[in-house]
Every structure is written in structure tokens, then in C-alpha cells.
N, CA and C of each residue as an Amber inpcrd file, in Angstrom:
protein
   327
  22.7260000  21.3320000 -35.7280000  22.3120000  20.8860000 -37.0370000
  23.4060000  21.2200000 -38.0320000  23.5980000  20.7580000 -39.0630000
  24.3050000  20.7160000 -39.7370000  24.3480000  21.2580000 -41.0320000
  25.1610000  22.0400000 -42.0220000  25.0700000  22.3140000 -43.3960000
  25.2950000  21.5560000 -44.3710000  25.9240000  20.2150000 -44.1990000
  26.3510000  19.0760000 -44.5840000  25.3450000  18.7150000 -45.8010000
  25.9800000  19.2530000 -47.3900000  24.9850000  19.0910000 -48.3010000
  25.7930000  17.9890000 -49.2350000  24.9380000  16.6950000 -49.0640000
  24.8710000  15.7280000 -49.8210000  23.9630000  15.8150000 -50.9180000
  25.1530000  15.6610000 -52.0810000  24.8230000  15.7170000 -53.9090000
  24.6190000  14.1110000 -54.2020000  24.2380000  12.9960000 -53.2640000
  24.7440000  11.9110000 -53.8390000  23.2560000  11.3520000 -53.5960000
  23.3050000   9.7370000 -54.4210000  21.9470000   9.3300000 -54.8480000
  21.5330000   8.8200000 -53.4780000  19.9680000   9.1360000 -53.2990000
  19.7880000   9.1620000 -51.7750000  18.3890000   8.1860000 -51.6400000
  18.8660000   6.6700000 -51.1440000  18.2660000   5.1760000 -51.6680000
  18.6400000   4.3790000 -50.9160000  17.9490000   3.3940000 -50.5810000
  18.0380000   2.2120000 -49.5540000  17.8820000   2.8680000 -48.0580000
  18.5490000   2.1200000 -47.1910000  18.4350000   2.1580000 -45.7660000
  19.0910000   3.0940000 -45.6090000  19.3000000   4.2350000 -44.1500000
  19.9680000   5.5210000 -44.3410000  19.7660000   4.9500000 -42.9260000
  21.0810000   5.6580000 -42.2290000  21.0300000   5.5320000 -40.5840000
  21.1640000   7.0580000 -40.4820000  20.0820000   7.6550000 -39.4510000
  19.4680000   8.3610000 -38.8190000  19.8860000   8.7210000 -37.5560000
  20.4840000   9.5020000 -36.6340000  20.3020000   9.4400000 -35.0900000
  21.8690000   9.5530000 -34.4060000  22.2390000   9.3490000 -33.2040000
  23.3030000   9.2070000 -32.1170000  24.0440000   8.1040000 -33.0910000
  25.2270000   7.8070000 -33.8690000  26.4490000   7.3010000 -33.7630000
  24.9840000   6.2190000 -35.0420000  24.4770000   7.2760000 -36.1420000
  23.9290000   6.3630000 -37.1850000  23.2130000   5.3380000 -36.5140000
  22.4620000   5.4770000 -35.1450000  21.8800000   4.0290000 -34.9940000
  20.0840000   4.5990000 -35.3750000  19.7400000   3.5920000 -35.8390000
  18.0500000   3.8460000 -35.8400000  17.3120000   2.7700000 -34.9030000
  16.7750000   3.2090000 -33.7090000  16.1630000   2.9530000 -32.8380000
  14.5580000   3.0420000 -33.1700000  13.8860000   1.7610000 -32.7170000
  12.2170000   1.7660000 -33.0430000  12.0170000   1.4350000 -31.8480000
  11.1640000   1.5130000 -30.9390000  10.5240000   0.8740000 -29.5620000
   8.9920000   1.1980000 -30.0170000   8.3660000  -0.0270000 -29.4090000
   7.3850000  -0.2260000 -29.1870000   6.9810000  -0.7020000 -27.4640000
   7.1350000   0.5490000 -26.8710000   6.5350000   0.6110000 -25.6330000
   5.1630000   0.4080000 -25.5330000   5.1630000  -0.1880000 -24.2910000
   3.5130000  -0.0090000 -24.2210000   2.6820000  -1.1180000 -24.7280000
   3.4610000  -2.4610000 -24.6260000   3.4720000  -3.7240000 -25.1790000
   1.9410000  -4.1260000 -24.5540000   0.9140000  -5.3310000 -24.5340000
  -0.2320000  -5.3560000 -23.8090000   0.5240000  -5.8770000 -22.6540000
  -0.2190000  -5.7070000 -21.5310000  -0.0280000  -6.0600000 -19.7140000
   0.3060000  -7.5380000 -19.8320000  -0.8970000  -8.1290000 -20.8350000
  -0.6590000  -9.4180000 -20.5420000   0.3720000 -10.5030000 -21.0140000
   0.8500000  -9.7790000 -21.9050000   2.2570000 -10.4540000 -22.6160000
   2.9910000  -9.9710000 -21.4910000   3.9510000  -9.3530000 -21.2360000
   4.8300000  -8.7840000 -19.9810000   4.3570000  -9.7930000 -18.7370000
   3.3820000  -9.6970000 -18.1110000   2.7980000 -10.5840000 -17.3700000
   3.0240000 -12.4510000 -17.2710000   2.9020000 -12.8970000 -18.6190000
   2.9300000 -13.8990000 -19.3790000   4.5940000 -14.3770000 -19.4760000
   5.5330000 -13.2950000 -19.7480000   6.5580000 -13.9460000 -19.9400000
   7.6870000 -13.4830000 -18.6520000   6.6790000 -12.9160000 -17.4150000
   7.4530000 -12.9960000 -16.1600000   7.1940000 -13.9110000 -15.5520000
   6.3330000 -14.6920000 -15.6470000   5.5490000 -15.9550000 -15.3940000
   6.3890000 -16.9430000 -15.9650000   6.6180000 -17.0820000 -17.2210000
   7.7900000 -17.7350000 -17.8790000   8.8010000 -17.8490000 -17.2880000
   9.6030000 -16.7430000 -17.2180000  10.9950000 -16.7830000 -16.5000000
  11.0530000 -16.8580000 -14.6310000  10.0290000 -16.8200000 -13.9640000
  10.0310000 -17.6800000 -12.7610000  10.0980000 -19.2380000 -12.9320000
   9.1010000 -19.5590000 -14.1680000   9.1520000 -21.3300000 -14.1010000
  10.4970000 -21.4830000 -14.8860000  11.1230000 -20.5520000 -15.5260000
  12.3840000 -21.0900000 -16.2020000  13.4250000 -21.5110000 -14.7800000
  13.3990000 -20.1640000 -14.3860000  14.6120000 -20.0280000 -13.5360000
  14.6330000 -21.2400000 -12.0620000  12.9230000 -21.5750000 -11.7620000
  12.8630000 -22.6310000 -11.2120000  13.5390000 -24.0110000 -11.5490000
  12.9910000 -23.8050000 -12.9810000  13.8810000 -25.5190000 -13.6700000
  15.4260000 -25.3980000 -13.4660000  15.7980000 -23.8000000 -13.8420000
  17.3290000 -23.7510000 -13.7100000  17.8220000 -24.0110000 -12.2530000
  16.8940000 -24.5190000 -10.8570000  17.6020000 -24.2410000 -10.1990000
  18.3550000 -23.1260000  -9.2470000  17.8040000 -21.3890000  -9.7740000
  18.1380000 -20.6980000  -9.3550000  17.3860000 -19.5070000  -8.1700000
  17.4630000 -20.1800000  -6.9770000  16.4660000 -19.5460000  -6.0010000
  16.9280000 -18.2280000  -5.7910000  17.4630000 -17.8020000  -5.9750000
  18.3590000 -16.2930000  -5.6390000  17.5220000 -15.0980000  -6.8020000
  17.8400000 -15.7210000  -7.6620000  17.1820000 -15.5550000  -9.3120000
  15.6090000 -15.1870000  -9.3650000  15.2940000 -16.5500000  -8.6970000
  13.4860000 -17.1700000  -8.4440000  12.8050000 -15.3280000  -7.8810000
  13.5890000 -15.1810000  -6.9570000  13.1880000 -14.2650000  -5.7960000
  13.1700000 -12.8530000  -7.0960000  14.1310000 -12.8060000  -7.8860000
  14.2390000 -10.8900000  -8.4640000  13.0530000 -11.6020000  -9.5410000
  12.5870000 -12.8110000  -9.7390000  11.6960000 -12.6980000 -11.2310000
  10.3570000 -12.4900000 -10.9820000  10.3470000 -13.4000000  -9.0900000
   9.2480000 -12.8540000  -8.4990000   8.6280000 -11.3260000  -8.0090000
  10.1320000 -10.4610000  -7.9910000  10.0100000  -9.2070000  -7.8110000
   9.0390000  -8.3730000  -8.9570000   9.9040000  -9.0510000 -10.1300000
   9.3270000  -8.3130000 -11.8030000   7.7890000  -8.7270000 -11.6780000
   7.8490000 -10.0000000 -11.4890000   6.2360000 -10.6950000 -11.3480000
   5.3140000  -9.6660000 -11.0750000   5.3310000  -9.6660000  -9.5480000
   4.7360000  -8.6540000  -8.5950000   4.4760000  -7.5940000  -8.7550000
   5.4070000  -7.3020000  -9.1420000   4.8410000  -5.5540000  -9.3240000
   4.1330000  -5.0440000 -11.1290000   4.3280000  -6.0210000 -11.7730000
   3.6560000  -6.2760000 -13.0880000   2.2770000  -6.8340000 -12.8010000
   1.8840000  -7.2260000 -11.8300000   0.1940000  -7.9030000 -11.0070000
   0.1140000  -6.5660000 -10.3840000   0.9860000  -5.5890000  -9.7950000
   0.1530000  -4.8220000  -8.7940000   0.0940000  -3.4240000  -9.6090000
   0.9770000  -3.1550000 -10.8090000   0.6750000  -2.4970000 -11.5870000
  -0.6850000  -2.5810000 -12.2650000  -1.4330000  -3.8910000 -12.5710000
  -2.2070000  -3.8420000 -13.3610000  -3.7160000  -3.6700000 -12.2550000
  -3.0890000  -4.4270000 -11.4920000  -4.4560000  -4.0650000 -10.5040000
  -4.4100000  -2.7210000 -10.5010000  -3.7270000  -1.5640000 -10.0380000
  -3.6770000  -0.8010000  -9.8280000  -3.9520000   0.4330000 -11.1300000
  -4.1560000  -0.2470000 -11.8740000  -4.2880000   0.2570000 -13.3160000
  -2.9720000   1.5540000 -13.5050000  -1.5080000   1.5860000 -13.1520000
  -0.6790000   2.5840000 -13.3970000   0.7590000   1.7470000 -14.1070000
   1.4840000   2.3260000 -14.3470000   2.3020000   1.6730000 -15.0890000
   3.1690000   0.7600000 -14.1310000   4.0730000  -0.0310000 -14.1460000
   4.9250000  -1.0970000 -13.6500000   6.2500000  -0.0770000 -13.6950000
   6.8190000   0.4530000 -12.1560000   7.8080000   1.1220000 -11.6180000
   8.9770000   0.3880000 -12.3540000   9.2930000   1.7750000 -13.1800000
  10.5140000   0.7360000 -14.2830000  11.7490000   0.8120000 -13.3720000
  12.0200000   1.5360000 -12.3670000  12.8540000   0.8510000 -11.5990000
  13.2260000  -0.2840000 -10.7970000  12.5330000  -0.2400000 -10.6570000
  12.6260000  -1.6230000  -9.6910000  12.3450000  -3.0270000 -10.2570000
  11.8160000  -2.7310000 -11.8440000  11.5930000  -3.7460000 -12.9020000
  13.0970000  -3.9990000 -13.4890000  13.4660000  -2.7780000 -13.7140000
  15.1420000  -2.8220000 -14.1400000  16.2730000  -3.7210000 -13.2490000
  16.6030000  -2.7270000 -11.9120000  16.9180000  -3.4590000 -11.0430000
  17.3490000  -4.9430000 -10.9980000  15.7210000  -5.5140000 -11.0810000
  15.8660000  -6.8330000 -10.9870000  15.9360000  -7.7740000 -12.3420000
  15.5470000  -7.0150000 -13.2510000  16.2900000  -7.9910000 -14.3610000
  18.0060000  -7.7130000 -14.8340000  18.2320000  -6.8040000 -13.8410000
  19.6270000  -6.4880000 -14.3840000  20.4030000  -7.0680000 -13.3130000
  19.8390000  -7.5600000 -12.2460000  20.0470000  -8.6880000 -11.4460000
  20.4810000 -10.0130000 -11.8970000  19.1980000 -10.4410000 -12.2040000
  18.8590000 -11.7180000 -12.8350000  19.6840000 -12.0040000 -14.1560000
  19.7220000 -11.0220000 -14.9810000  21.3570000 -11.1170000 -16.0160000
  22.3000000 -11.1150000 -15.9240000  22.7780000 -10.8550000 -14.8430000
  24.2180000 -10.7830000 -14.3370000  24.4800000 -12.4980000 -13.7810000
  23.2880000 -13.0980000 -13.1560000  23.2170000 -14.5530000 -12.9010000
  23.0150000 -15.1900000 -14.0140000  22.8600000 -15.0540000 -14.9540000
  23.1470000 -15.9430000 -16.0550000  23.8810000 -16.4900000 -16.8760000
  23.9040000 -17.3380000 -18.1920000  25.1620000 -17.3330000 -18.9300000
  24.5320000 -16.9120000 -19.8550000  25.6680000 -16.5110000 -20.9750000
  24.9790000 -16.2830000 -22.1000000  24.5210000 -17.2230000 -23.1190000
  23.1600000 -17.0600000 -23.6790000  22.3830000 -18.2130000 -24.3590000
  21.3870000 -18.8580000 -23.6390000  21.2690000 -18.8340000 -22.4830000
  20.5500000 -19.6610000 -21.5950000  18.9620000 -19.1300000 -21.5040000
  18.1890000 -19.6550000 -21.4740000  16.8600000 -19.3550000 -22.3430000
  16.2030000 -18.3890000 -20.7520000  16.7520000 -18.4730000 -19.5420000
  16.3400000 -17.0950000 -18.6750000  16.6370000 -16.0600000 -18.7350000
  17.8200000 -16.2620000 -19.6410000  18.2890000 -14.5370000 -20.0320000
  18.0520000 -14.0950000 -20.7840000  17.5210000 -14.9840000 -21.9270000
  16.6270000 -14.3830000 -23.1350000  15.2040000 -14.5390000 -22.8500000
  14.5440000 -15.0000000 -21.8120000  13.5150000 -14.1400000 -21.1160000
  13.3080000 -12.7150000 -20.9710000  14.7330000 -12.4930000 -19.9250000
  14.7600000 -11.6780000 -19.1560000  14.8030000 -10.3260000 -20.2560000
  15.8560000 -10.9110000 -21.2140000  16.0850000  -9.7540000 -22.1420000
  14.8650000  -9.6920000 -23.4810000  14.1220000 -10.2530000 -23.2560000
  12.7470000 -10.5450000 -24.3560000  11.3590000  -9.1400000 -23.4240000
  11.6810000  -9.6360000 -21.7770000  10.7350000  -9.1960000 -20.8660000
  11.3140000  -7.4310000 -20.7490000  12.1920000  -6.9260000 -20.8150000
  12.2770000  -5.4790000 -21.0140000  12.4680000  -5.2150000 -21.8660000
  12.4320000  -5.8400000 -23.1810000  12.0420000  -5.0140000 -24.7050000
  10.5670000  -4.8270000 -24.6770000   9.5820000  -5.7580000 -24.0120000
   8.5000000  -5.8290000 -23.9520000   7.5770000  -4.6730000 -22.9120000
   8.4990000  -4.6360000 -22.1220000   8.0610000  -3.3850000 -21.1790000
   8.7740000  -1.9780000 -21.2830000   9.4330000  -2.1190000 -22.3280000
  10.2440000  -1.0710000 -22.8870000  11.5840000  -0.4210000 -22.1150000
  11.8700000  -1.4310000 -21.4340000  13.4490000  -0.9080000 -20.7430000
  15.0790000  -0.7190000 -21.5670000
């Protein structure tokens, strides 16, 4: 911690934290949104054409259904994993990767 005494007018936005960044998460998004937009990015990645892809969204799918059956959280590894898969197959802009990257803000990765 610091002794660092600021005399100056203290107003507006202030960055807070590691290298001034201010970080908010909202983990803990409902099941069924997460659910909803892994569902999404299988039928995306279908239209795209990408069976390799198809297979890691079906991974996220799956275990986001067997999480909920199971009433415990969705193994953020293996949720990671495969969307960090599935981004590496993409380009940038392409509306599966802003799935993909929509679907672990949502599950909090």
C-alpha cells in the first residue's frame, strides 16, 4: 500500500486496480443464456462450414446441458479449452468469434 498523498481535485472516472484497469464481471450469468448462445455458435459455425469447430462448440454445448442437469457449475476448463480452440479457428470479426467471445464473458471466463 502506498503513502502516495494526492492534494488534487478528486472527480470523474478514477482507474482503480493492476496497471489502472477497472474490471466489473458479472459471473454467474442465468444457465439459460450461456446455453442459448452455445446453441448459437454450433448453428453459426455450421453455416460457416466449420466441422472441426462444430465438434469444440459441441463440447461447450454439452457440458453446459450436463452442468445444468447436474445442477453444479460448467467445468471452466474444458469450457475454456474449447473456446480457445474455436478462436484460434477464426477470423477476426466473424460473428463465431464474437459468439465465442460473447459465450465466456457470459460464463465468466
Amino acid at each position: 500500500m502506498s503513502t502516495f498523498n494526492f492534494h488534487g481535485e478528486i472527480s470523474g472516472p478514477s482507474n482503480f486496480g493492476d496497471g489502472g484497469k477497472i474490471e466489473i464481471h458479472h459471473h454467474g450469468a442465468h444457465p439459460a443464456e450461456a446455453l442459448r448462445l452455445a446453441t448459437e455458435l454450433v448453428r453459426q459455425l455450421r453455416a460457416e462450414d466449420r466441422p472441426v469447430l462444430v465438434e469444440q462448440a459441441e463440447v461447450v454445448r454439452g457440458e453446459l446441458v450436463r452442468a445444468d442437469q447436474e445442477q453444479r457449475p460448467a467445468d471452466p476448463g474444458r469450457v475454456r479449452r474449447a473456446l480457445e480452440t474455436i478462436s484460434m479457428g477464426l477470423t477476426t470479426g466473424s460473428a463465431g468469434l464474437a459468439l465465442a467471445q460473447e459465450l465466456g464473458r457470459v460464463i465468466g471466463l
